[in-house]
N, C-alpha and C positions, 0 to 999 in steps of 0.2 A: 345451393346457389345455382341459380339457371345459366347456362351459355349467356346467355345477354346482358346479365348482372356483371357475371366471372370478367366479358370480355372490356364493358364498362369498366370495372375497376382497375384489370391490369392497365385499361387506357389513361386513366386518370393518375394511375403511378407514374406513368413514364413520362405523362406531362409534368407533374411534381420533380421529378428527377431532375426532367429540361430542363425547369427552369430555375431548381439549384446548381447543377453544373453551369449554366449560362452565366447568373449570377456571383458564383465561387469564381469564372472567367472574367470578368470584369472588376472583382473586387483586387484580384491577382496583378492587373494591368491598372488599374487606380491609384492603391497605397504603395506607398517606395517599403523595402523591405525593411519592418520596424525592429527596434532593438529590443530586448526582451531580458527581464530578470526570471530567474526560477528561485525559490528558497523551498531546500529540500528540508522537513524534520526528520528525526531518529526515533521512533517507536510511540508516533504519536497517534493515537485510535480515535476515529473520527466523531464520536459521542464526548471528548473532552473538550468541546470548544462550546463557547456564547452562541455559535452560530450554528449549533448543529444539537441545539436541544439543553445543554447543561447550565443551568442557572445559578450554580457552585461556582464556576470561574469565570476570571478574569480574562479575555484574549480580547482588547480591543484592535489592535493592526488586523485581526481576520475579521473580526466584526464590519470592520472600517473597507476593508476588498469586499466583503459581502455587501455591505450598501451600495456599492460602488463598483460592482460585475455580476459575474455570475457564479452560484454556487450550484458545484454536480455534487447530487444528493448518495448517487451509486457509480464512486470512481473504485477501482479496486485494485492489487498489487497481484502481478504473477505469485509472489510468493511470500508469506510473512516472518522472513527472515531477510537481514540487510544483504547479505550476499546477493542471494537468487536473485530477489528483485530490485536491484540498483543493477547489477549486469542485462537480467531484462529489459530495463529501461534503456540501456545505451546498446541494447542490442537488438530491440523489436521483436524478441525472439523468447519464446518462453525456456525454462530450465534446460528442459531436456534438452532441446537444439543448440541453445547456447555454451553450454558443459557446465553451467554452477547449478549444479541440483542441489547441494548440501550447502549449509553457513560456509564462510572462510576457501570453499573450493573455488579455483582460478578458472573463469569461463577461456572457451578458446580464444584465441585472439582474434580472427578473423572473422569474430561475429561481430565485433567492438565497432563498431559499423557508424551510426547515426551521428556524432560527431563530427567526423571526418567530410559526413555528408552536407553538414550544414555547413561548414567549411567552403566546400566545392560550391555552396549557394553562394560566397560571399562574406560569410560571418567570420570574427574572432568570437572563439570558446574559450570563457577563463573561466575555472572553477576555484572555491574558497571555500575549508572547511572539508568537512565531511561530506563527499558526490561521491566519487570512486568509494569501493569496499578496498581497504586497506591501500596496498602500491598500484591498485589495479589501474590507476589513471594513465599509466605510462601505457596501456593496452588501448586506451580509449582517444588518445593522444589532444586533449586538450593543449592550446595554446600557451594558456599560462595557465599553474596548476600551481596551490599553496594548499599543504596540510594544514590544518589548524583545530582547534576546539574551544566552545565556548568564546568569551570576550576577545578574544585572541583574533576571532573574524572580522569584527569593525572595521580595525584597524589594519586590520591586510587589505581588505576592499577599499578604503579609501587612499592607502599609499599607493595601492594602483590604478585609480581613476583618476587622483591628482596629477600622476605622472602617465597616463594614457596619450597615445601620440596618435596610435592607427585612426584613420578614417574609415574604417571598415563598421557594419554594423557590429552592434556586438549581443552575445549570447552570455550572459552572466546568470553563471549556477553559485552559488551559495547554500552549504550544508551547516545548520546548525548541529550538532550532539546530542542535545535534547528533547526529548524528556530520556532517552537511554537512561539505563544505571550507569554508576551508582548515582540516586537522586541525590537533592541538595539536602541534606540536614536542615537549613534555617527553612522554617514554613511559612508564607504568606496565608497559610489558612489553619483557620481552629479544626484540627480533625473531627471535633465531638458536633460540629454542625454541619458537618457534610454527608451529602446521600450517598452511598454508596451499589454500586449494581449489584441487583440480584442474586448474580453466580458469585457473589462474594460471601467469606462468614465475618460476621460481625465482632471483631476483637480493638482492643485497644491501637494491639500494633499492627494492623489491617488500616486503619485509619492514620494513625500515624505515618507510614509509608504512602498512603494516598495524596495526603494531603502534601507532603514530599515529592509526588510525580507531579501532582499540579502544578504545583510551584514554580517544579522545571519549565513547565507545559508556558507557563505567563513568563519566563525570564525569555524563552525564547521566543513569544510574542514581541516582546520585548526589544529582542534585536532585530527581529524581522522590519519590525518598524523603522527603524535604523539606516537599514536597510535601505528602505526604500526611500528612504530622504535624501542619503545619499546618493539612491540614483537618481530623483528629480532636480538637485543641484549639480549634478553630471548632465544630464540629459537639457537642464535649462527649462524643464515644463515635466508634463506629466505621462504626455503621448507614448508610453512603451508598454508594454506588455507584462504585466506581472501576473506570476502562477504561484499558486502556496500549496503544498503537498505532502505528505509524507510518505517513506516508506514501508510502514505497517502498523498494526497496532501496539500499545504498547505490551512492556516484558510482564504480564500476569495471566494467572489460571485461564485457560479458555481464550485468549489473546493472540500475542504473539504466539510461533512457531503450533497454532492452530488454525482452523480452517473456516470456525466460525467467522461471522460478520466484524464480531470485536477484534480482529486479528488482519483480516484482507480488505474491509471497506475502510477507506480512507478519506481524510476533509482531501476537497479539491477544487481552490476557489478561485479564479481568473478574472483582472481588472484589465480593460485597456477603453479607457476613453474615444468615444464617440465611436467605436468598434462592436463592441460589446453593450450590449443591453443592461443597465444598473438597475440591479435589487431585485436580479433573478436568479430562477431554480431553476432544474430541471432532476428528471429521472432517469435521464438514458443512460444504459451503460455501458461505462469504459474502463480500460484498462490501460496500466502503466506501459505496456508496451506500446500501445497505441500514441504516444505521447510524440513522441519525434517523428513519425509517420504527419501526424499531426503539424508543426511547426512547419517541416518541408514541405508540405500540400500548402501551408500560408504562405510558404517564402515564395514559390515556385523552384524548389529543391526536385531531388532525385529520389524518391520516396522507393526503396529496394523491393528487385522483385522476391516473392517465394517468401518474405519472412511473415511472422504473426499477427505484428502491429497495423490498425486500419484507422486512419483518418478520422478524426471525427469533428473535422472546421465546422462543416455545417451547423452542427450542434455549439459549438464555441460561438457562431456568430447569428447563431439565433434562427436559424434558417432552419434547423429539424430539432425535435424533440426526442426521437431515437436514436441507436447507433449500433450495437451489437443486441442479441436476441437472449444470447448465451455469455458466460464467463467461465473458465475453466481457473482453479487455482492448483500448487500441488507445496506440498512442504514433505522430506525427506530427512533429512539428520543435520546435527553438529558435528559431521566429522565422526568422533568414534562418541558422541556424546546427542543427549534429546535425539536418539535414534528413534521415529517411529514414522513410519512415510504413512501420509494420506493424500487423497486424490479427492476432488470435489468438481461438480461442474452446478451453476445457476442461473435461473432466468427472474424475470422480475419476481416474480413469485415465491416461487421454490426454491430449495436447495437439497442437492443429493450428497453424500458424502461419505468415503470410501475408508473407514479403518482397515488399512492392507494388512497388518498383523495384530488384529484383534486379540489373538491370543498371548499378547506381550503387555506388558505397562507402558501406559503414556507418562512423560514424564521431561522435564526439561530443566535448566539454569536454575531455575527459580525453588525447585523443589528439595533440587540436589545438593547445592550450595548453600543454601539460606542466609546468603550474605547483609549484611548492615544495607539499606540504601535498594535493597532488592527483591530477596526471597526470604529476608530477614522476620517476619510474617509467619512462615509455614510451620513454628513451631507451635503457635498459638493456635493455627488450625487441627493440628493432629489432636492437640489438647480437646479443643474443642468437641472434635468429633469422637469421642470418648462418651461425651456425655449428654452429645445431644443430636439427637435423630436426622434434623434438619443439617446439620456441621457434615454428619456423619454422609449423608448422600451425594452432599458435595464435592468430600472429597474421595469419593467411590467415584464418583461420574467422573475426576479428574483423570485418575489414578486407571481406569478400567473401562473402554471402547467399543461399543460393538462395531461391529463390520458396519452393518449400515446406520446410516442415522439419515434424517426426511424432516425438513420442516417444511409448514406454511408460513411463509414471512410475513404474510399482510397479515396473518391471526396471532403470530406466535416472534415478535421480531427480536425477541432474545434467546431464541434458539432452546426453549426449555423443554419444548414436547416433543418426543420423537417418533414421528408417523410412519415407522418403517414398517411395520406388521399393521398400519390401518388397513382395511380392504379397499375404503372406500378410494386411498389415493396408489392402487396396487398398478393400474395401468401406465401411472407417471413415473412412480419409481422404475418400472421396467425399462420405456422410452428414454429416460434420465439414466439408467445403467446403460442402457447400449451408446449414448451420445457418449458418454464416457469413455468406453471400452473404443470404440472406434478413435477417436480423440487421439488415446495413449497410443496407437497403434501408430496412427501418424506423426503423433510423436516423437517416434522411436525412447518411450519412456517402459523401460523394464524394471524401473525400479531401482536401482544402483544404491548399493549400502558398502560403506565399509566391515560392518559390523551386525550379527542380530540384534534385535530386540533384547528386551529384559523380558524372559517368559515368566509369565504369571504364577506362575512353578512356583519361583523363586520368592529372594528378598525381594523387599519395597525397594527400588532405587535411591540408594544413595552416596555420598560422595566419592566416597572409599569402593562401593563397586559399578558406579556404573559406567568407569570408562574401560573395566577388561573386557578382554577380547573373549565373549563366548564361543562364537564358531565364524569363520568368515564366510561370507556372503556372497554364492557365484551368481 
């Protein structure tokens, strides 16, 4: 590109810039600061909905926000375990700086940040349900804060809008349970007619549990809808803000507590009347961190310096198509249990991804346990792969990681082919290893285990051993 070109374009970016900051200035001093619902799901993978490709199910309330906003096509989760990535979210902050690298680990307190922030804007934050990972809300210091699960939520949500006094905007988060284990036994679907994805083996009770997760999947459609009536008969009209999201994908092979697409891209669908553009897409990607960075850039909030999370109103109101170039995700252990940390970083295109102890078994809940309602499946797979080639690769790929793995997403977007010894993509894997390695650096991400791995040495993981302690981890 020639000086004259080069200088052309940087000229024409910075005019684009002008006149979305200008713009995002006037939109700030226009709207009064609007009230906003969030409804969080629990291991819901962004390929289970109506609106995101699956013709198997039922999810009309997301269907109904997708006519009716905007849907981001690549929203994604720091990390695809509830933990990491619900403390990321109320922290801006990815794992490692926040302190929940691992399931169930308690992030510091003083990263619990974005709450408090939107607070300082103005707002009341009540949360219902499952938002905090476990007691951790008391960290995160919501206003009004109800555990709850399942049906149980309605009915808190509405005792507390009927009796709502403040005149404060308000921030209402709502956590369904669902689709989490244990699924529901009764099915809304005939398993024997449903598609199932690829990475999956073809059995009886493969389906039967699917059709099980679905199920969950439409009951909390279900209440989300609910939801939201409730808040238009609170609200008296329609004008507020609603986001539908989940924390990761859900608990199956290659999913959850992995690093594939099935496990960290997530639905992520955003309605607000005459704000927001109806019966739109987009591609640009975001992440869960970015989320309340986000919100306080709408309110005119205090959006924190130095942490992960960036903004991306522009995009929410139509005003850019981009937003981040890159996404870093990282998943680490359960504690002393699905120990096997991976590090991944991706741009539209590609995805790099780092098996850190390759020489270990991957393995997690679902394999270990093989609970009713869960991983209750996995015996019918072992069977399987006994006797048949196809079974059998599958669950070798589960079971067994190389270091690296490389796809092309636009050719390959279920992650089957791995291009990590092609030549031809030998310069991006490198480029893609160093954004990594620097990354973790600034991270201050070394890795932190309680426990090793299960060396390949060894048994297959299972119940009885994979939570001793082989050797501790400095």
């Amino acid at each position: 590109m020639s000086t004259k070109n080069l200088m052309k374009k940087e000229l024409l970016t910075y005019i684009l810039m002008a006149f979305i900051s200008l713009s995002l200035a006037s939109f700030t001093f226009a709207v009064e600061k609007p009230n906003m619902v969030i409804f969080l799901a629990d291991d819901h993978g962004l390929t289970e909905s109506s609106v995101y490709g699956n013709s198997d199910i039922l999810t009309p309330m997301m269907a109904s926000l997708a006519e009716q906003g905007l849907v981001f096509d690549r929203a994604f989760v720091a990390s695809p375990a509830c933990g990491p990535s619900r403390s990321a979210l109320f922290s801006g902050l990815m794992p490692a700086r926040n302190g929940a690298e691992e399931n169930h680990q308690r992030p510091r307190a003083k990263t619990q940040i974005m709450v408090r922030r939107m607070q300082d804007a103005g707002y009341e934050v009540a949360a219902f349900g499952k938002v905090a990972h476990l007691n951790y809300g008391k960290l995160i210091g919501f206003d009004i804060e109800k555990q709850g699960r399942r049906a149980a939520i309605g009915g808190d949500v509405k005792q507390y809008l009927d009796n709502r006094s403040s005149k404060k905007p308000l921030l209402l988060i709502v956590g369904d349970h669902r689709p989490h284990v244990p699924w529901i036994k009764e099915m809304a679907y005939d398993p024997n007619k449903l598609t199932l994805p690829v990475w999956f083996i073809d059995t009886p009770q493969t389906r039967e549990h699917w059709a099980r997760y679905l199920t969950d999947i439409t009951g909390m459609d279900e209440q989300m809808a609910k939801v939201d009536a409730m808040a238009k008969a609170y609200f008296k009209n329609d004008d507020f803000l609603f986001i539908y999201t989940a924390d990761h994908g859900g608990q199956w092979p290659f999913a959850k507590w992995n690093l594939y697409d099935k496990g960290i891209n997530v639905p992520f669908i955003a309605r607000w009347p005459g704000h927001i553009d109806i019966g739109t897409r987009t591609g640009a990607m975001v992440s869960w961190i970015d989320i309340f960075p986000t919100l306080l850039d709408l309110v005119g909030g205090h959006v924190p310096e130095g942490i992960d999370g960036q903004s991306f109103l522009p995009v929410l109101l139509g005003l850019a198509d981009q937003h981040r170039h890159v996404v870093y995700t990282t998943t680490t252990a359960d504690g002393t249990k699905n120990v096997y940390p991976i590090r991944s970083v991706r741009t539209a295109r590609f995805k790099y991804v780092r098996n850190i102890h390759a020489e270990a078994y991957h393995s997690n809940h679902s394999d270990i346990l093989r609970l009713d309602g869960a991983g209750g499946y996995w015996d019918s797979w072992d069977q399987a792969a006994k006797i048949d080639a196809k079974a059998k690769a599958i669950v070798d790929k589960y079971y067994q990681r190389p270091e690296i793995e490389f796809f092309d997403l636009d050719k390959d977007p279920d992650e089957q082919v791995n291009l990590a010894s092609d030549p031809e993509h030998k310069q991006q894997i490198i480029k893609m290893s160093k954004l990594l390695d620097t990354w973790m650096i600034k991270q201050g991400d070394s890795v932190r285990m309680k426990r090793d791995p299960m060396p390949l040495s060894g048994p297959t993981p299972r119940a009885l051993n994979a939570q001793q302690p082989i050797k501790k981890n400095n």
